[in-house]
Phi, psi and omega in degrees: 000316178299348176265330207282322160309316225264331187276338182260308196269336234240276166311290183327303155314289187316315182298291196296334176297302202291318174266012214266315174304320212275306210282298193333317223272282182319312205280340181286318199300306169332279152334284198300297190282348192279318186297296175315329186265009186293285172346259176009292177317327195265085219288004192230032173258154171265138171332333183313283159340312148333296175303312185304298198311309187302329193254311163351273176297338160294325146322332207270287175293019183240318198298310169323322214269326187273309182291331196218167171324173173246021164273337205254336170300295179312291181311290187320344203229351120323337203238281196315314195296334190256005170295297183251018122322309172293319198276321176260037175247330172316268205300025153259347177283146208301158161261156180273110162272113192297094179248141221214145172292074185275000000 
């Protein structure tokens, strides 16, 4: 029974970890890059803050970078990159102001 785990059950996990890790990455880089342009974005934050967000997310990619794959790196840095590219094309657009006719 103990071969029958380690030979069966054992590729399956390694297979499912290898695609599962990639999406974690991205989906952290999202969380990540959306939460730094919110900040970033806010012109009525102190510079302090900024910096942090800025040095964060640079931790962030060196610790991915030591710790985990460069498939996880990549994603990760996919997700922060289309994070905060989507949240300053959102706030270069004009606002819609509601005028309603009576």
């Amino acid at each position: 029974m103990s071969d029958f785990v380690s030979n069966t059950w054992n590729p399956l996990i390694y297979i499912l970890g290898t695609l599962i890790r990639p999406l974690g990455g991205l989906l952290l880089g999202v969380a990540a890059g959306w939460l730094g342009a919110t900040i970033l974005l806010d012109a009525a934050r102190e510079w302090q803050l900024k910096i942090a967000i800025f040095l964060g997310l640079l931790g962030a990619f060196v610790t991915l970078n030591i710790y985990s794959g460069a498939g996880t790196v990549g994603f990760f840095a996919i997700g922060a990159g289309a994070a905060v590219i989507l949240l300053g094309v959102r706030s270069m657009q004009p606002k819609k102001t509601d005028t309603k006719s009576k």
